[in-house]
N, C-alpha and C positions, 0 to 999 in steps of 0.2 A: 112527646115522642110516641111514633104509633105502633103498636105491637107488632109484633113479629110477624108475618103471613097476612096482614092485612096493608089495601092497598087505598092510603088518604087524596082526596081529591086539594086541589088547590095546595097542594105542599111545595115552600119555598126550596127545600132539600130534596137532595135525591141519595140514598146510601147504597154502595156497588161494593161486590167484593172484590177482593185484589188475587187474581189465581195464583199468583204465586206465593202469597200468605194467605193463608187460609182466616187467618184469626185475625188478620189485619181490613178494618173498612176503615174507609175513605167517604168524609164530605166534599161533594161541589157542589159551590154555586150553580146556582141556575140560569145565572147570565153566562157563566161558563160553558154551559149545556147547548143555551142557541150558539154560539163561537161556534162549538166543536161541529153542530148540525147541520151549519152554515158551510165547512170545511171544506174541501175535497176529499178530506179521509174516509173511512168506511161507518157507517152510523154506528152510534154509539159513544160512549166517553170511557176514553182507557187511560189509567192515571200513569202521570208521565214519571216513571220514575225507572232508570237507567242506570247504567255502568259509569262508574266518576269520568271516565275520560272521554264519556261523548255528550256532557256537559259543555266541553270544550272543542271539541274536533269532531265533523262530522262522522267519522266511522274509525274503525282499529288502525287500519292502514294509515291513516291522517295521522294517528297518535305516533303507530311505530316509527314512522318517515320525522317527524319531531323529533322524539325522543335521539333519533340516531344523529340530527342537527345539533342538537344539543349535546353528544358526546364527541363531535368533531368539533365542532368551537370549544370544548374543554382542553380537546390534544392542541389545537391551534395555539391554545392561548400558553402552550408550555414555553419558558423561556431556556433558548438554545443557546451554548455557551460553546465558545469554541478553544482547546487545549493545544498548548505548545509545549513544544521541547527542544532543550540546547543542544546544537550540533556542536562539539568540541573541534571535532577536527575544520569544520568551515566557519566556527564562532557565528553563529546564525539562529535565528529562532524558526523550527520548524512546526508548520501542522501537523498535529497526532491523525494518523491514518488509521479509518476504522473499515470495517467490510461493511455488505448491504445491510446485516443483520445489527450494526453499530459493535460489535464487537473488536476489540483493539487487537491491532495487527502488529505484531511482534517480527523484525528482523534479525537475523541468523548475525550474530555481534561477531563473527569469527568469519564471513566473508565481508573481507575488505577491498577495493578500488587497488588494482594492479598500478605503478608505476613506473614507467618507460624510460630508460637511461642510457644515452649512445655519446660516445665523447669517439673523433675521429683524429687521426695525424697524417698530413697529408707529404707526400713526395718527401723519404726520410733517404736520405744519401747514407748507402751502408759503408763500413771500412772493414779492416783484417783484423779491428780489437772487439770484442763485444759493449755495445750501446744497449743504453738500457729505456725502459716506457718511464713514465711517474710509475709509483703503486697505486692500485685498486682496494679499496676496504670494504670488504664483502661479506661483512659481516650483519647485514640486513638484505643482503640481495638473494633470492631464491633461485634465481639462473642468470648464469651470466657464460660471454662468448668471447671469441676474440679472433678475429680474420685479419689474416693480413696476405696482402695483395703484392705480389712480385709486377711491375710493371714497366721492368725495361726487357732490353728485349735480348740479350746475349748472358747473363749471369745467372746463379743460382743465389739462394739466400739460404743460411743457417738462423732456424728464430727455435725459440727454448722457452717453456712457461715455468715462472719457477714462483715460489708458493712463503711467505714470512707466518710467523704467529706475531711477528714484533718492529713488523717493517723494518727491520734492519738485518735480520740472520734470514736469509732463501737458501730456498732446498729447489731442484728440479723437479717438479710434479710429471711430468710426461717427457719420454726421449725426445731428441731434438727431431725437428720437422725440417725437411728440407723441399723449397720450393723453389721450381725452377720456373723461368722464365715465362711468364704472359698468366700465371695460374694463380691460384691462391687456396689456402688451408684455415680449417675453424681448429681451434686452440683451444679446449672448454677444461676448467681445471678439473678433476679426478677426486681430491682429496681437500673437506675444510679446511682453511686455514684464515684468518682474516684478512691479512691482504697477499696479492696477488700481484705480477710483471712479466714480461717479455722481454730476452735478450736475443737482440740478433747480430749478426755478421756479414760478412761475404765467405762464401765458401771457401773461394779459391783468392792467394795472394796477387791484391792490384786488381781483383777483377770484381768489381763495385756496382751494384744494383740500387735500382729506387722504387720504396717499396710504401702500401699505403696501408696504415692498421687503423681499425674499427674495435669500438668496444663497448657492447651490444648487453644491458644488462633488464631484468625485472624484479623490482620491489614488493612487496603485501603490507 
């Protein structure tokens, strides 16, 4: 080995120092030497020692653009599972509904699907004794009507809404309504009670109308 500050002729080795350690040299070959002189690079031999990840990939960019492949093929590979739940009322298995963020959507369990209920009696020949409807049980209905239609053409009619707790004892809920000829009046009860009827007449004695009742209800 030849001392320090002097410079050997015919020497197989060449010893460089490395700038960025100071206390670090590097042997090359000297077949390495013609390679590098041979190059395009700039003369000289700089010892090739670099950042781990450009070992592999020409520059940072290369690596980060990777790296980011590599954590979408990690979400890719997550296995999606999809949740149901039993609709009682339709006996059905539905999809759980989430929003964008996948957070689980929660329906208001106290708004329910309204249900429409109309029972009609058509061309009802009145007399001078009171006739009565069936009863109504309205005891799940949240509004309910009752029209009825005078629809001849010279009489009046007497109709009366009258109100049970027990389908069998009625009380008169609203005074009597009198409809004359070609017209007709809504009937809406005033007062709970669970079921519900219409008595009606002829006003006047022998003088006889035909009348048409509807009855017009909504459930929740």
């Amino acid at each position: 080995m030849a001392k320090k500050g002097k410079k050997q002729k015919n020497s197989r080795s060449t010893f460089l120092s490395f700038p960025r350690l100071p206390s670090l040299k590097v042997r090359v070959n000297t077949d390495q030497k013609r390679k590098a002189s041979s190059s395009k690079k700039p003369k000289g031999i700089k010892p090739s020692i670099e950042p781990a990840f450009s070992s592999t990939y020409d520059d940072k960019d290369d690596f980060d653009s990777c790296m980011a492949d590599d954590s979408s093929s990690e979400s890719s590979s997550i296995t999606k599972t999809q949740i149901y739940g039993l609709d009682h009322e339709q006996d059905e298995l539905l999809p759980i509904v989430t929003d964008s963020k996948g957070r689980l959507k929660i329906s208001n369990p106290s708004k329910r699907s309204i249900e429409y209920i109309e029972e009609s009696f058509q061309n009802i020949h009145t007399s001078n004794c009171d006739q009565f409807t069936q009863s109504f049980d309205l005891s799940k209905i949240t509004t309910s009507s009752f029209i009825i239609i005078n629809i001849g053409c010279d009489h009046c009619v007497h109709v009366r809404l009258e109100v049970s707790p027990d389908d069998y004892w009625f009380q008169e809920d609203i005074p009597t309504a009198i409809i004359p000829p070609r017209t007709f009046k809504i009937l809406t009860p005033t007062r709970f009670l669970r079921y519900a009827r219409l008595a009606y007449r002829s006003q006047d004695l022998d003088k006889n109308t035909i009348i048409n009742i509807f009855y017009q209800a909504q459930s929740s």
